[in-house]
Residue, then its C-alpha position, 0 to 999 in steps of 0.5 A: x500500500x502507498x504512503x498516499x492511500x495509507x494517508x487516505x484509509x486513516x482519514x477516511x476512518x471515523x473518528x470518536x467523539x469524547x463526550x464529558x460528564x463532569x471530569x468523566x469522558x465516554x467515547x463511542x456513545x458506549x454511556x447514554x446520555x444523562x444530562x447535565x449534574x446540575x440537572x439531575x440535582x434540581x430535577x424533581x424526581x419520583x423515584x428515590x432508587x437513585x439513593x441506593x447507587x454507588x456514587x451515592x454511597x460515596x457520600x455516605x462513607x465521606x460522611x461517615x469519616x467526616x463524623x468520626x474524625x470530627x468525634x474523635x479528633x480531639x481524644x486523647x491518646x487511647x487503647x483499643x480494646x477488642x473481644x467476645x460479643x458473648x463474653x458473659x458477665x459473671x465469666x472471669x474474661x469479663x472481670x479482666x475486661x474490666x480490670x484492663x480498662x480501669x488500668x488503662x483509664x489510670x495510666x491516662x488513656x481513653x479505652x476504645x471498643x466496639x461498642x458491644x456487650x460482653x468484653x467489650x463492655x467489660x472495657x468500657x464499664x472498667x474505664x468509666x468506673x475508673x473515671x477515665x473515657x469510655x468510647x464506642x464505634x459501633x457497627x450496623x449489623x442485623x444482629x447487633x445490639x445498641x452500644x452499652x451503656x457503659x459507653x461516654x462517647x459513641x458513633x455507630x458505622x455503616x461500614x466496617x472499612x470506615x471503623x477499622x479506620x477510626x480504630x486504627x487512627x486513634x490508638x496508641x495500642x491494641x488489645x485483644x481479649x478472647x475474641x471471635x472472627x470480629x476479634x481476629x478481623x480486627x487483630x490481622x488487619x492490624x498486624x498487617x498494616x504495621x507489618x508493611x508499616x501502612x501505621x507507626x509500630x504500637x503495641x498489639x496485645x493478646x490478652x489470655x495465653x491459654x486461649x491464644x496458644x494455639x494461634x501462635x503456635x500455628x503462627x510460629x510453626x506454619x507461617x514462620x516455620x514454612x517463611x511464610x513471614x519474616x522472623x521479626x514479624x511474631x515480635x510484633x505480637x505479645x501474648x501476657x495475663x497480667x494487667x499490669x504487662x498490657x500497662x507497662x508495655x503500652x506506656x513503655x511504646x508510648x515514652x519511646x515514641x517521647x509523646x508520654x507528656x501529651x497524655x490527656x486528664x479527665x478535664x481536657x477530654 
């Protein structure tokens, strides 16, 4: 083929009209026409369909952040406290519950849970009835309960992501109590993101070696054992059954981190 009739084959081929809905183009009419964003809003409309969208739901989890940090922002620095939904009241994993966030509350922090019944609860209720800040985040389920009344500060979450993040961003450490999927969830979802250090290094406790032996074990023997992870990557695990441990060890990070002198009182919260 000549250059001249070459010339001629890529004129001669239609070329595609880019069409923009906002900063979104669409080429080839491959997107129905909808009108303009300033039309869609003002427009009466019957249906209340368009709600339930994707780019709907953008705004709710915008909104869900802009409450939670603006609740939590001014929180000193606090713990997270995490365990059973079904830890019942008169079982010794209630009263260490409770014995971990009066000693959390004494030593300045502000103890964070889920919001729930049983360890959590046990958490919150050891904070407050030490004086110290209770705080909630709870989670939309089907099944789930109000917050506890033992709660001073709750927001309840649509979406799990938008909680882990608030978990996350306001701790200084981690304690996990004997817990469920919930409290697995919530103990690999941090480990993971200190290991690839998304987060600054802090504490990640396990809280009742007996119910946790079995886990590290697989972690030591499987994972480490095949080089599945890294040698180092179990120290960032501490498995203890003393309250003044997970204490000691959580104020110990905080004073590496030289942030001890911003630990907030009562009055300020």
């Amino acid at each position: 083929m000549s250059t001249d009739a070459a010339d001629h084959e890529v004129a001669s081929k239609p070329k595609s009209t880019a069409k923009f809905r906002g900063p979104i183009m669409f080429r080839r009419d491959r997107k129905p026409g909808a009108g303009t964003a300033d039309r869609n809003l003002l427009d009466q409309r019957g249906d209340s369909d368009w709600v339930h969208t994707d780019p709907w739901r953008v705004l709710r989890i915008q909104a869900e952040f802009v409450e939670g940090f603006g609740a939590l922002a001014e929180v000193p620095r606090a713990v997270t406290v995490f365990g059973s939904a079904r830890t019942p009241v008169d079982h010794p994993e209630y009263e260490a519950g409770m014995a971990i966030g009066g000693a959390l509350a004494r030593a300045g922090f502000a103890v964070i849970t889920g919001g729930g019944p049983g360890a959590m609860e046990a958490a919150n209720r050891g904070a407050c009835e030490a004086g110290g800040y209770s705080i909630g985040l709870g989670i939309e389920l089907p099944f789930e309960q109000s917050l506890n009344e033992w709660v001073d500060l709750g927001i309840n979450f649509r979406y799990f992501f938008v909680r882990k993040t608030m978990f996350v961003k306001y701790s200084e450490a981690f304690v996990c109590l004997p817990g469920g999927f919930g409290t697995l969830d919530e103990l690999f979802e941090a480990l993971t993101l200190v290991q690839t250090r998304k987060i600054t290094r802090f504490p990640i406790i396990l809280f009742g070696t007996k119910y946790w032996a079995g886990l590290v074990d697989w972690l030591r023997g499987s994972l480490q054992g095949q080089g599945k992870v890294s040698a180092g990557d179990l120290d960032l695990i501490h498995v203890t059954d003393h309250v003044d441990e997970v204490v000691e060890i959580i104020t110990r990070a905080a004073a590496e981190r030289g942030d001890i002198d911003t630990l907030g009182t009562e009055d300020k919260w």
